[in-house]
C-alpha positions as CSV (number, residue, x, y, z in Angstrom):
1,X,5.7,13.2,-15.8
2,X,7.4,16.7,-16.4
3,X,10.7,16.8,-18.1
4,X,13.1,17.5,-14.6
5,X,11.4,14.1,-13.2
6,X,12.6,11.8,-16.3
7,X,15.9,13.4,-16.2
8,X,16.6,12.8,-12.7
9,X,19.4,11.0,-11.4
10,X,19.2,9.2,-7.9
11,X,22.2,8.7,-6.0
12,X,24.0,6.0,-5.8
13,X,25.4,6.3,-2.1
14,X,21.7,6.7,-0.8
15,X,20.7,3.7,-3.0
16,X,23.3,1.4,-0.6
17,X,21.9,2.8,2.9
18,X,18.8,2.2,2.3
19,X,19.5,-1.4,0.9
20,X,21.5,-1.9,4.1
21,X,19.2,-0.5,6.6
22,X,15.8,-2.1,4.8
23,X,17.9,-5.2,4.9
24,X,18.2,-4.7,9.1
25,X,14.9,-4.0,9.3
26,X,13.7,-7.2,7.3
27,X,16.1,-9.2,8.4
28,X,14.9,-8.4,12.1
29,X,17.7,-10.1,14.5
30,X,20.8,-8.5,13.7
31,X,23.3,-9.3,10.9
32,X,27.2,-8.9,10.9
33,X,29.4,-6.9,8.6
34,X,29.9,-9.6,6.2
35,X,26.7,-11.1,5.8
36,X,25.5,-7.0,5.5
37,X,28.5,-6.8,2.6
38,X,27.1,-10.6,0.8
39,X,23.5,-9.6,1.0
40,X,23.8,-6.1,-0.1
41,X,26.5,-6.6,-3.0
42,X,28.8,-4.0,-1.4
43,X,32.8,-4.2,-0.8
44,X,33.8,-4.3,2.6
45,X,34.8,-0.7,3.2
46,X,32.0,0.8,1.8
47,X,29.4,-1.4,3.2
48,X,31.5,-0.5,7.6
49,X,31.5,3.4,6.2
50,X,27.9,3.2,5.2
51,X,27.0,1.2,8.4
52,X,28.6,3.7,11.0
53,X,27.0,6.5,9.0
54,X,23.7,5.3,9.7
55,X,24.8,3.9,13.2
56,X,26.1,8.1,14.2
57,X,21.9,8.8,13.2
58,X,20.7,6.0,15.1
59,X,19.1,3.7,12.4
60,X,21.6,1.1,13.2
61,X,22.8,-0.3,16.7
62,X,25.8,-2.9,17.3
63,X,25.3,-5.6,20.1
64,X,28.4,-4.7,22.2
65,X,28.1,-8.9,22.3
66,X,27.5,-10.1,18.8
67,X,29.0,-7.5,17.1
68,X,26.1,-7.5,14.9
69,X,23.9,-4.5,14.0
70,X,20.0,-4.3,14.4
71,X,17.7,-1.6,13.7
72,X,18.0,1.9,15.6
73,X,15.9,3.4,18.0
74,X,15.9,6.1,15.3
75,X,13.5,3.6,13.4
76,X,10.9,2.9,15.6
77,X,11.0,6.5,15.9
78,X,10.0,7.9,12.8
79,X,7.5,5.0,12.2
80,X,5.8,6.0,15.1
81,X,5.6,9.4,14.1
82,X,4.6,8.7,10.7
83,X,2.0,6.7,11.3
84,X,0.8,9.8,13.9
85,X,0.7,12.1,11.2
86,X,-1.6,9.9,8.8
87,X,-4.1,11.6,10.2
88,X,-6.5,9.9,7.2
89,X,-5.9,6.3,9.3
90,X,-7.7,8.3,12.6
91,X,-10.4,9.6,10.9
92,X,-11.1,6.5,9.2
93,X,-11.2,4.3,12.2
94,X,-14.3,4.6,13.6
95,X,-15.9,4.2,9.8
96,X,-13.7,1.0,10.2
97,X,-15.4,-0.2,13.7
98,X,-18.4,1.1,12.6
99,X,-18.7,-1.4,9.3
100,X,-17.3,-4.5,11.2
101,X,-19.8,-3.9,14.0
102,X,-22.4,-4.0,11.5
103,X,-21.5,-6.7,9.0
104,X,-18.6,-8.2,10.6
105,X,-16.2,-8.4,7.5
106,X,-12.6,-7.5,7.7
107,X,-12.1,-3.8,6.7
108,X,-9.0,-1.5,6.4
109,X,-7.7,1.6,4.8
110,X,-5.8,1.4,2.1
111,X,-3.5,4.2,0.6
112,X,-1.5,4.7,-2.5
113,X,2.0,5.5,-2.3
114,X,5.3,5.0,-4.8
115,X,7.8,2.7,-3.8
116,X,10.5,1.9,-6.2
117,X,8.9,4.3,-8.7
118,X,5.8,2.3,-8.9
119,X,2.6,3.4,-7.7
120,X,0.8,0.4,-5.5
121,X,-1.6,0.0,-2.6
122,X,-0.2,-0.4,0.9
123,X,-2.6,-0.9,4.0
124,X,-2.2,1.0,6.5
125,X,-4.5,0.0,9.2
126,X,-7.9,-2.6,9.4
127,X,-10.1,-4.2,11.8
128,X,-10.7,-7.2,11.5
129,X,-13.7,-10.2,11.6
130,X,-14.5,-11.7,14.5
131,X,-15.9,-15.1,12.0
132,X,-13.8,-18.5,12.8
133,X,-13.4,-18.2,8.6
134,X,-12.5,-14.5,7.7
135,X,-9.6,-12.9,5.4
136,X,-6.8,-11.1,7.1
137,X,-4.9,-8.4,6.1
138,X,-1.3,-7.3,6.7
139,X,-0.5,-3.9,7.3
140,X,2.5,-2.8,5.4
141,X,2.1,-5.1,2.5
142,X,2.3,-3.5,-0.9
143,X,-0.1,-4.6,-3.2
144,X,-0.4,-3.9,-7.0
145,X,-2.7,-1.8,-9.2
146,X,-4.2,-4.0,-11.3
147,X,-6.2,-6.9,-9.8
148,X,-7.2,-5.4,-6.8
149,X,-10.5,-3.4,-5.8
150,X,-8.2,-0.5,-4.2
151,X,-5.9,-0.1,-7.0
152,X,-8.5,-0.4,-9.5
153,X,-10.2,2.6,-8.0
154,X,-6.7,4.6,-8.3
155,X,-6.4,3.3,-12.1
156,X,-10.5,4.7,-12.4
157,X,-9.2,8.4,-11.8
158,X,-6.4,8.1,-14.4
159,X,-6.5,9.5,-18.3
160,X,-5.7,6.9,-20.8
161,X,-2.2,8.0,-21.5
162,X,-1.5,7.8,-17.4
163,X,-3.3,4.4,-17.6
164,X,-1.0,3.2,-20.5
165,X,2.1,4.4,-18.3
166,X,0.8,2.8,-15.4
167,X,0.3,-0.7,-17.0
168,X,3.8,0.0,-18.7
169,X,5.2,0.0,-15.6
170,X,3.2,-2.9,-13.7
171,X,4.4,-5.2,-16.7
172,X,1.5,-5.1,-18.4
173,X,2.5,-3.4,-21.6
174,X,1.3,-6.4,-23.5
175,X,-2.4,-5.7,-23.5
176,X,-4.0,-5.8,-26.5
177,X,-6.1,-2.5,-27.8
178,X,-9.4,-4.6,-27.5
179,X,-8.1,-5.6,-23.9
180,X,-6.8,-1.6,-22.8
181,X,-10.3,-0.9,-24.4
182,X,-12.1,-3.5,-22.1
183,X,-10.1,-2.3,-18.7
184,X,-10.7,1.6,-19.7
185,X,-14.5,0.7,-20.0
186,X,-14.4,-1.4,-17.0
187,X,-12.5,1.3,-15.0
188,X,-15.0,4.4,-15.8
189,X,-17.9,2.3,-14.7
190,X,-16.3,2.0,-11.7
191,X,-15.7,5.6,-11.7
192,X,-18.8,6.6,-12.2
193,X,-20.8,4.2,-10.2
194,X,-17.9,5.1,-7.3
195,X,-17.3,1.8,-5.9
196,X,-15.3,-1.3,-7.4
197,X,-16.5,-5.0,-7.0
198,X,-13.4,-7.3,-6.8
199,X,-14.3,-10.9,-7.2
200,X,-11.5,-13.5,-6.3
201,X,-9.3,-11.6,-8.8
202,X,-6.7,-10.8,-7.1
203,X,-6.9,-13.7,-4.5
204,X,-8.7,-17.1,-4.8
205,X,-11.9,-17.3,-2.3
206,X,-12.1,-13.6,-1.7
207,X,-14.1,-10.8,-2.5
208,X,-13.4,-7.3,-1.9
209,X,-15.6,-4.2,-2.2
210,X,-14.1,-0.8,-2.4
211,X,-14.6,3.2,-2.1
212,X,-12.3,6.0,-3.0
213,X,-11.6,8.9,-0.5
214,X,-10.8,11.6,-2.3
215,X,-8.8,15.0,-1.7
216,X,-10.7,18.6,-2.3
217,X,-8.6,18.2,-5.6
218,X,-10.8,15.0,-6.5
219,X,-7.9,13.0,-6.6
220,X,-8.1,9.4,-5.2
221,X,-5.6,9.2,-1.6
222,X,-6.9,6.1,-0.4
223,X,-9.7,3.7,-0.1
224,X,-12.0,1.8,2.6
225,X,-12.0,-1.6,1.1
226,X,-14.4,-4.7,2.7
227,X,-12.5,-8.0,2.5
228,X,-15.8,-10.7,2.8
229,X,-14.9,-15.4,2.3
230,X,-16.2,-15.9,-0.9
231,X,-19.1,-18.5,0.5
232,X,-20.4,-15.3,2.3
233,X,-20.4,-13.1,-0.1
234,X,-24.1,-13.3,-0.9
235,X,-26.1,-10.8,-3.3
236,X,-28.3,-9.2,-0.3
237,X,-24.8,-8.6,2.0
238,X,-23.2,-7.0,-1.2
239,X,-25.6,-5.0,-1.3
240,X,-26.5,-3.6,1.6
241,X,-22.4,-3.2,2.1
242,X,-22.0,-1.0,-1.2
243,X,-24.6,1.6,0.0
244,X,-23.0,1.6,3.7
245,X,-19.7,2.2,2.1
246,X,-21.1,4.6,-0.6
247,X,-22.1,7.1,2.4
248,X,-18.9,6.4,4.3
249,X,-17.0,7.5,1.2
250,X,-18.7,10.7,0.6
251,X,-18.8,12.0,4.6
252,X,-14.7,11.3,4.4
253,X,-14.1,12.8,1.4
254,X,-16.2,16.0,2.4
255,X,-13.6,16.9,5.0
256,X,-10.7,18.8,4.8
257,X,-8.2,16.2,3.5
């Protein structure tokens, strides 16, 4: 992190608009002013200032009934067209179809993205198992680093003073140098082997196999990670799934990412 990044100030005003609109998003049915002004900590004429601001763009709309404001039309507009332009989440897709046709696992794309500051996994689309018992997946959940067979192949590609600030900021800074010395052994096997093994580490009768796909840097931008019920998760399926997703992960990552 270069000097201008630490000694950057956010504003404070943005801070509030984005509290109020994620909260009409969340929230989902439409809240009034003062429930808007409670929830978001603000004083009453800030919070109507902010609200019309973001109203005159169209992230906000008042029910002419309620008096209540929803999300925007503005919204569902720039979500649409951001998910268009991850243009990673088409080319993935058939790989996706492709490995649930074969082994009929739950698989999705997972990329890495900052939110709050802090770097964590968020999915961003998955097909899922047709099995009665199968794991499912929500898109747009955030998902930490540590623990997980996506973010441990983002923590793979990172130097050890990168790691340290990463685990810093996770709330991990309590590791002892025999465990750092453990992870940063664990994580360049998985770097070098290219594929992480995840079992029921991050969530109890799951295990999860995952790929990198890198940029023409080299840089980890996402991964392809198999979410497989534990009493499935046999030796032979492992397996055969880690070369499938081996090949998948270098034919993606030799395109022009």
């Amino acid at each position: 992190m270069d000097n201008l990044e630490k000694n950057v100030k956010t504003i404070q005003s943005v801070h509030r608009a984005l509290d109020i609109l994620e909260f009409a998003v969340f929230s989902g049915n439409g809240q009034k002013l003062s429930t808007i002004t409670e929830h978001c900590h603000l004083n009453k004429t800030t919070a109507f200032h902010l609200i019309k601001t973001l109203e005159a763009r169209g992230y906000l709309e008042q029910s002419p009934d309620t008096l209540s404001y929803k999300t925007g039309g503005k919204v569902f507009e720039l979500a649409s067209k951001a998910y268009q332009n991850i243009n990673l989440t088409t080319i993935c897709q058939p790989y996706l179809e492709q490995l649930v046709s074969e082994f009929n696992e739950t698989v999705g794309v997972y990329h890495y993205s900052k939110i709050n500051g802090l770097t964590q996994v968020l999915c961003t689309s998955y097909v899922e198992s047709t099995h009665p018992v199968r794991v499912s997946v929500a898109v747009g959940k955030w998902l930490p680093l540590m623990h997980t067979a996506s973010g441990y192949i983002f923590l793979s590609s990172l130097s050890s003073d990168a790691l340290k600030e990463i685990l810093i900021s996770e709330g991990h800074s309590s590791l002892s140098d025999s465990d750092f010395s453990s992870l940063k052994e664990k994580l360049e096997k998985i770097h070098a082997s290219g594929i992480c093994l995840e079992q029921e580490e991050y969530e109890e009768g799951v295990v999860n196999i995952a790929v990198p796909i890198y940029k023409y840097t080299g840089r980890p931008i996402a991964a392809i990670c198999v979410s497989i019920p534990v009493q499935r998760a046999q030796e032979e399926l492992l397996n055969k799934m880690t070369e499938k997703l081996k090949k998948i992960s270098r034919e993606i990552s030799s395109l022009p990412l």
